[in-house]
N, C-alpha and C positions, 0 to 999 in steps of 0.2 A: 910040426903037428898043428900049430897055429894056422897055416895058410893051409892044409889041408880041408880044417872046419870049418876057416872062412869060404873056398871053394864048394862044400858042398850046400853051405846056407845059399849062396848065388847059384846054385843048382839047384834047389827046393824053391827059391822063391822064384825064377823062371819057370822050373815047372808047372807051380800053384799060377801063374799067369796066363800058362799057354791052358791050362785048366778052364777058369776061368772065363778065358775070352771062349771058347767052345761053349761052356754051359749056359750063357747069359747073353747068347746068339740065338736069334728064330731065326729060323732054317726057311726059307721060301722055299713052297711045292714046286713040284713039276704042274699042275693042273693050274689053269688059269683062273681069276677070280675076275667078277664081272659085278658092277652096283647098278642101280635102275632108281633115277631120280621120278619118276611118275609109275608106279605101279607094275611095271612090265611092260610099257608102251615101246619106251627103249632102253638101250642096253649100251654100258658104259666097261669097258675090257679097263683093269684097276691096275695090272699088272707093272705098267710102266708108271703111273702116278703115284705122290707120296700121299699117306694119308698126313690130313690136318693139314698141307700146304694146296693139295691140289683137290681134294674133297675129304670130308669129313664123317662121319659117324652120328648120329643125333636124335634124341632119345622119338624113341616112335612105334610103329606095333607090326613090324615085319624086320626081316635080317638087315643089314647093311649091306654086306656082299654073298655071294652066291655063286658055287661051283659050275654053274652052268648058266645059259641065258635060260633060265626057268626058274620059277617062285618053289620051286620044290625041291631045290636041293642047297639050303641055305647053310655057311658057313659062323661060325660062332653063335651069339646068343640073338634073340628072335624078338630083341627088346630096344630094336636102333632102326634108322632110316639113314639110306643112301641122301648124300646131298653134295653135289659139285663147288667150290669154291671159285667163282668170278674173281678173275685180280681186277 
């Protein structure tokens, strides 16, 4: 009886972790996401870079990244600037 409750406590808390690891996972889209350090002059595909190592986020009055190379279809909030990080 013992090793049977032991077995399913190690069955509850692997499940609570395969839980876990799923729920407190962001999911990357299919759709690309594209940043623009100058206004929309040009245009920077984000998909393969990480943020805060390879650019950043920074407070400012337009999106950071943007679903398409256009000011018009911005993703998240509308209260950041795109900015490249130079090593």
């Amino acid at each position: 009886m013992k090793l049977n409750i032991l077995n399913l406590l190690r069955g509850g808390v692997f499940s609570l972790a395969v839980v876990a690891a799923f729920a407190f996972t962001t999911p990357r889209g299919d759709a690309p996401a594209y940043g623009t350090p100058d206004n929309g002059a040009t245009w920077v595909l984000v998909d393969e870079l990480e943020i805060n190592e390879d650019y950043e986020c920074v407070p400012g009055s337009q999106a950071c990244t943007y679903s398409s190379q256009s000011m018009s279809n911005p993703i998240g909030p509308t209260n950041k600037k795109f900015r490249l990080i130079t090593p």
